[in-house]
N, C-alpha and C positions, 0 to 999 in steps of 0.2 A: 694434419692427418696424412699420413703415409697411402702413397696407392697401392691398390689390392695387387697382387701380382698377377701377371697375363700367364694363364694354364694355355698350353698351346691345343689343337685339337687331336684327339685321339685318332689315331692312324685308323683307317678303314679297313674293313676285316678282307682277305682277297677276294678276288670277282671269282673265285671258281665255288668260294664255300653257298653264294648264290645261287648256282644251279643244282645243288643239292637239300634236295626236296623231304618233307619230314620222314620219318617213321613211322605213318599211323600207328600201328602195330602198337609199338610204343609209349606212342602217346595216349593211346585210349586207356592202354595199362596203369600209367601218371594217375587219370582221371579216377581211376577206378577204385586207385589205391589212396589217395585223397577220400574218395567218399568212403571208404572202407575206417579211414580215420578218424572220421569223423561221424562213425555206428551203422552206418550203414551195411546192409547184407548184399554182398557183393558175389556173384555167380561169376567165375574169371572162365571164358569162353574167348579168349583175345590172342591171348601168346601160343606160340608150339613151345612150350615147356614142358617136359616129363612131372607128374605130379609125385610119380616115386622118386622116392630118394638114391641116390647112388648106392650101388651093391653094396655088399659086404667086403668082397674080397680085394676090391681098390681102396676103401676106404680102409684095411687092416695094412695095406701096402704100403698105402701114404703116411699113416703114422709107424708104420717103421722106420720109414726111409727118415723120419721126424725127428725120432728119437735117436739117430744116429746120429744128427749134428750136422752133417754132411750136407748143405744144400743149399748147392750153387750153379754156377754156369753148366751150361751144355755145349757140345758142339753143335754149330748153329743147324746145322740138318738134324738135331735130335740125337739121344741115347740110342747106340747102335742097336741093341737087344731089342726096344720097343720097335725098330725099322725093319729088325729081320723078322718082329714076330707079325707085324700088318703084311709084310710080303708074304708070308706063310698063309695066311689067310684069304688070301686072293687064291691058291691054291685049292685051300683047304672048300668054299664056298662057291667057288664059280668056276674050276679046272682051268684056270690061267696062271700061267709062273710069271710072276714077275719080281725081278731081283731086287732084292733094300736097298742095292745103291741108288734104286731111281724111287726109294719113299725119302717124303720131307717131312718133319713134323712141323707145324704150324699152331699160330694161335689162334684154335680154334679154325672154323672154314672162314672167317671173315679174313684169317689174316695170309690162309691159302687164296684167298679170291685175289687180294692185294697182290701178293709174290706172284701167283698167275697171270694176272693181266698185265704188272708188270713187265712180265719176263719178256711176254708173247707179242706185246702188241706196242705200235708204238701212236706217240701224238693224233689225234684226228682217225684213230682206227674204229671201223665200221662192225659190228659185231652182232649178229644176229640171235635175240631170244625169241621164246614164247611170250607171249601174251594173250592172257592173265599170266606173271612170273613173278618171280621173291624181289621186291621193293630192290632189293638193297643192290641187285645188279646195276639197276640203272643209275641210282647215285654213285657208285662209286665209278663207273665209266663216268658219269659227269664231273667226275671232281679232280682223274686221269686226263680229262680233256679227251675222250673218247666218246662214239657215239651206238647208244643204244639203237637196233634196228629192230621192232616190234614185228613178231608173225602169228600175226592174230592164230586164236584156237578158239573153239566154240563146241557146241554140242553136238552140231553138227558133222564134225569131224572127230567125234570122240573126244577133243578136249588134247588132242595132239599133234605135234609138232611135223612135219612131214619132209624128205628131203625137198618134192616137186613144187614146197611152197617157197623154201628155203631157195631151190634153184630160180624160180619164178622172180625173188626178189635180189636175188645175185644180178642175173639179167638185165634188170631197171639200171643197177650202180652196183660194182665191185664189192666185195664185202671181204672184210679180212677174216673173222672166223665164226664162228657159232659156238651157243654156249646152250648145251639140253641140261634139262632138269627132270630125272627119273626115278623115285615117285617127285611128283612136282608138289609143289605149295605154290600157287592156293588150294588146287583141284584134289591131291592123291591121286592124281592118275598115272598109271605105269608103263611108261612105254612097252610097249611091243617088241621082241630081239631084234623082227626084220626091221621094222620104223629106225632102230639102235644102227644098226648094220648099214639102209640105206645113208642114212646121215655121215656116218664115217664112210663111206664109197667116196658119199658127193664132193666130203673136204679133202680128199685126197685126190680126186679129179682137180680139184682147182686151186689145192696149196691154200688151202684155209687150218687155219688153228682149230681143235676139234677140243671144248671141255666142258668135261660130264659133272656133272652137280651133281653125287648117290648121298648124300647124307644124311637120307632119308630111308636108306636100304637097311633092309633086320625087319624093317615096317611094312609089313604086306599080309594082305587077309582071304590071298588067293596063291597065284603064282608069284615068285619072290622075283623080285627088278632085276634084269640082266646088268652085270658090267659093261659100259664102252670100250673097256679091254678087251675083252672076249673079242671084237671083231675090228677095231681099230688100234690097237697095240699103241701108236704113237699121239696116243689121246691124252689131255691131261685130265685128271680123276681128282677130283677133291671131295674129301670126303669127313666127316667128323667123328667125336664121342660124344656129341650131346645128346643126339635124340635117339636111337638105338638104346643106347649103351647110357641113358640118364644121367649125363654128366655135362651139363648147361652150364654153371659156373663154374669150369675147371677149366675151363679156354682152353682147349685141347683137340687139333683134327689132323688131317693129313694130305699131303700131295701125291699120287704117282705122275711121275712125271719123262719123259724123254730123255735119256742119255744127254744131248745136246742143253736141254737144260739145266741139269741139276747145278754147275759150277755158276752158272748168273745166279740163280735164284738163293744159291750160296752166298754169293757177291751180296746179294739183297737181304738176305738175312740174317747176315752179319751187322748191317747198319741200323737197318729197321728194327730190328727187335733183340738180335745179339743171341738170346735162345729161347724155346718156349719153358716155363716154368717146369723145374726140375722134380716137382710134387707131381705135378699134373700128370708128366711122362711117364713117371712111376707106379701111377694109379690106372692108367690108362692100359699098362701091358698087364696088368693083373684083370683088368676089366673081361680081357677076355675068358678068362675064367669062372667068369657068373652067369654061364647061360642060362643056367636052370631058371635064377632069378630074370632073367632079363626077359626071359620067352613066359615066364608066369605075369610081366608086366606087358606083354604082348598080347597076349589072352584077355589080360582088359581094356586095354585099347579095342579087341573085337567086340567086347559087349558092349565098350560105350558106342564103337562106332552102330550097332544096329539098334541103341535106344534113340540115338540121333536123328538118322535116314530114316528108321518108321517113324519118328516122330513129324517130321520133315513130308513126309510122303503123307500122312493122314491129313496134316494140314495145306493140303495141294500146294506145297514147297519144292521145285526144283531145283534138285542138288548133282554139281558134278559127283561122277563112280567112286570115288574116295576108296579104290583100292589099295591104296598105299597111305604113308604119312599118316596124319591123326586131326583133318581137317574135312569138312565140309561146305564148300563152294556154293552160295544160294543164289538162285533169283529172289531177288525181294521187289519188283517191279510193282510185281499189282498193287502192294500194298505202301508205297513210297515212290516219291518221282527223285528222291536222291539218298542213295544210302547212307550219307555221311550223316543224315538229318534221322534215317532211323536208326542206326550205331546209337545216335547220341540220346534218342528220346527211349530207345530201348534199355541204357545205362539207367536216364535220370527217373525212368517213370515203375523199370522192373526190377531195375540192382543188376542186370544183366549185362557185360561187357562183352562184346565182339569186335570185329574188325570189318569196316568198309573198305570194298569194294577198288576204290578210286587207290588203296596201298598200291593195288597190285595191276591196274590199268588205268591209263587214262584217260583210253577212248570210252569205254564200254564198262567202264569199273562203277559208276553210281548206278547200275542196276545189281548189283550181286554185295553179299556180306560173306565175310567167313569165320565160322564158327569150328573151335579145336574143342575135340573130345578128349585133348593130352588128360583132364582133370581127373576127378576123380569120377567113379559112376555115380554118386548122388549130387555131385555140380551136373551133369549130364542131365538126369531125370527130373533136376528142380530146374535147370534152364529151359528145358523144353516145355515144363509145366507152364512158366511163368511165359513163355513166347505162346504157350495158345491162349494164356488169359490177357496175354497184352494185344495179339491178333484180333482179340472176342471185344474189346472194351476202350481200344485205344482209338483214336480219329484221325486214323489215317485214310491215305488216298486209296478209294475202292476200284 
């Protein structure tokens, strides 16, 4: 009998994809969409996903551009037409000009956050967020070999980001730039113009990289989120079509970015990605032509967000201001000593899926969940229902 043959061992996956830490977010979705398959009534309260559909008028765009036959590469910075028409609108919404040669199209902001941090920063670079902030900053400086610098935010401080903290923790060890997020997720909180303004003073005092995370802007249920343009010009601005402008799976966002960089990030998205999808671009310069639709799917995002917070608030539930975005930030302390254990008993015992806490912190993240009003308003009024009957009958920690 012949010997079996020696399978050599499989190569080990690198040491960096190790430091990069799940998705909650994500994966509660998996869960939830698993029980959904298997009959269960599932309340989807987990993702920032627009529950409307894309407008009208990108979607009659992209199948024209379809039926033309036509579709293929871009130049790597995007369809000139869609660069001059997002430069226009910097104009048009904030009174800032800023010229198309310094917009980039991307795929999507995850893949502006890539060419960003690329561009800006190099090996072992120190970069200051918020925290509570979107998951997905800190893995990808970890995967860069970069490191996340946490600036705590809490209620106490309105839930924002502040230069004198930023400078406080410059002071301890050098930091190479800072990265705000306004309205933020997890919270919807909006920064302030001065908060916007001191923070670009501070990186320009000390030769720090200054980028604004608005991807979230269009999303406001009071005063609308200032640009970091408006008062730091050499800020870079990433920004999307998903959640304004309901276009989640069409990978589709944008960079402004600096003079000095646009030719590297050229350089890089030439290799990385080569161009963003020739559909998407197409559908995204007509996007801006659906306000009407877009600001009627704004409208309800405001009634879900105040079926939510009064819901939240009768049930002596503390929730960040959520004036922006389409999220609601909780304490869940009293009634759980870790969030992850009520995400998941709140899933298996109400059909209810949210997101823990620990996504978006991981000092102080297993006291808070966060719950998206993106849905519809009767996923809103049955989630809430079903979280005072789960509050009323579940056995959790008092």
């Amino acid at each position: 009998m012949s010997a079996l043959p020696v399978v050599p061992p499989t190569p080990a996956p690198s040491r960096r994809t190790a430091r990069v830490a799940p998705f909650l977010a994500m994966d509660v979705l998996s869960a939830a969409r698993a029980k959904a398959r298997q009959g269960a009534d599932i309340m989807h309260m987990e993702i920032g996903q627009p529950s409307a559909p894309t407008p009208r008028r990108p979607l009659e765009a992209a199948r024209a551009a379809m039926a033309s036959g036509q579709i293929g590469y871009t130049e790597a910075l995007g369809l000139p037409s869609l660069r001059e028409r997002i430069a226009r609108s910097y104009q048009e919404l904030y009174g800032v000009s800023v010229g198309a040669e310094r917009v980039i199209i991307t795929t999507g902001s995850s893949g502006g956050f890539l060419l960003a941090f690329l561009a800006a920063f190099e090996t072992g670079a120190r970069i200051a967020c918020a925290c509570p902030g979107y998951p997905a900053y800190r893995n990808i400086f970890n995967a860069l070999e970069m490191e996340t610098v946490d600036i705590p935010v809490g209620a106490e401080g309105g839930w924002s980001m502040t230069a004198a903290a930023i400078a406080a923790e410059s002071r301890l060890r050098p930091l190479d730039g800072v990265l705000a997020m306004s309205p933020s997720n997890p919270t919807g909180v909006i920064a302030r113009p001065n908060e916007l303004a001191d923070i670009g003073a501070l990186c320009r005092e000390q030769g720090l990289w200054l980028i604004s995370d608005e991807i979230y802007h269009g999303l406001h249920y009071g005063a609308p989120a200032s640009t970091a343009l408006a008062t730091a010009p050499d800020a870079i601005v990433v920004n999307s079509f998903s959640k304004y402008y309901c276009m989640t799976g069409w990978r589709i966002g944008w960079l402004v970015v600096p003079p000095a960089l646009v030719r590297p990030i050229e350089r890089l998205a030439q290799s990385l990605f080569i161009s963003t999808p020739f559909l998407s671009q197409v559908a995204a310069e007509a996007a801006f032509d659906a306000v009407d639709e877009l600001e009627a799917v704004r409208a309800g995002y405001a009634r879900n967000r105040e079926i939510v917070l009064n819901a939240l608030a009768d049930l002596g539930l503390d929730a960040a201001p959520a004036d922006g975005a389409f999220y609601a930030y909780v304490d869940v302390s009293r009634h759980a000593a870790d969030s992850m254990d009520f995400c998941r008993r709140f899933l298996d015992e109400a059909g209810v899926a949210i997101t823990p806490g620990a996504d978006f912190d991981p000092h102080l993240g297993a006291r808070f969940a966060r719950f998206s009003f993106a849905g519809s308003q009767e996923t809103c009024v049955e989630g809430m229902a079903r979280l005072k009957t789960f509050l009323q009958t579940a056995s959790l920690r008092a």
